[in-house]
C-alpha positions in Angstrom: 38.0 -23.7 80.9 41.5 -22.7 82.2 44.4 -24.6 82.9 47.0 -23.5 85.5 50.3 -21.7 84.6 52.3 -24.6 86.1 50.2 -27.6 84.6 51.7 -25.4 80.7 55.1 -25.3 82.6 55.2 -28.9 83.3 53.7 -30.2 80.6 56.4 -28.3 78.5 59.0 -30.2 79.9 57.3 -33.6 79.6 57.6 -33.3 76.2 61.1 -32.4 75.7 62.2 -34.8 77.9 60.2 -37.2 76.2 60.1 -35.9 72.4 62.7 -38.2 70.2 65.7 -36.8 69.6 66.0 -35.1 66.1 68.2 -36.6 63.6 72.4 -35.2 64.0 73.7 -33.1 60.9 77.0 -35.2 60.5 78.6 -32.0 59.0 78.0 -30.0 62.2 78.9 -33.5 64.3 82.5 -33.5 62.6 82.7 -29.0 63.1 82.0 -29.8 66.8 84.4 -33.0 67.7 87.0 -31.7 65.7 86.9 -28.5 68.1 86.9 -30.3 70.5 90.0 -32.6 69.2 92.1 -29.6 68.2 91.8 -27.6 71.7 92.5 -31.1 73.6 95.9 -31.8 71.7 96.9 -28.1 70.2 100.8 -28.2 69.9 101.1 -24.3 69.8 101.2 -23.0 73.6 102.1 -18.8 72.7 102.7 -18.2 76.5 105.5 -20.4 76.4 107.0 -18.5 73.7 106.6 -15.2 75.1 109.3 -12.9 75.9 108.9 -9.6 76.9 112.6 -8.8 76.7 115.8 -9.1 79.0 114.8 -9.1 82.7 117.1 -7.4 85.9 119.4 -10.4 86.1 120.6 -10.1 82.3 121.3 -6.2 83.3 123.5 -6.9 86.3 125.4 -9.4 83.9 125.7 -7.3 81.3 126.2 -4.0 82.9 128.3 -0.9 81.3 129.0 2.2 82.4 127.3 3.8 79.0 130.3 5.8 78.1 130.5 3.6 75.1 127.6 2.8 72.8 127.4 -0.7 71.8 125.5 0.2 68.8 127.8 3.2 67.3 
């Protein structure tokens, strides 16, 4: 007696769809919605404090002729 690949195949997927669902771990529950919680409402945004340094309109403002160094 043999039974057809796709008679396995389906009846594989009955029964996940229909197998109960397991019981939750409420410790991995709590891990997952607080990720979820603390990428929803993180206060710390780093691209909003990035700086890479002065740009060209801070250069035209302060603009010397460098025959004096500022720093000595």
């Amino acid at each position: 007696m043999s039974i057809p690949i796709a008679d396995l195949q389906m009846s594989a997927v009955a029964a996940s769809v229909t197998e109960s669902p397991k019981t939750w771990n409420p410790v991995v529950v709590a891990g997952a919605l607080r990720k979820v919680v603390n990428g929803l409402f993180d206060p710390y945004r780093p691209e909003l404090h990035y700086m890479r340094g002065p740009g060209p309109r801070w250069r035209e403002k302060h603009a010397f002729d460098g025959a004096a160094n500022p720093r000595g």
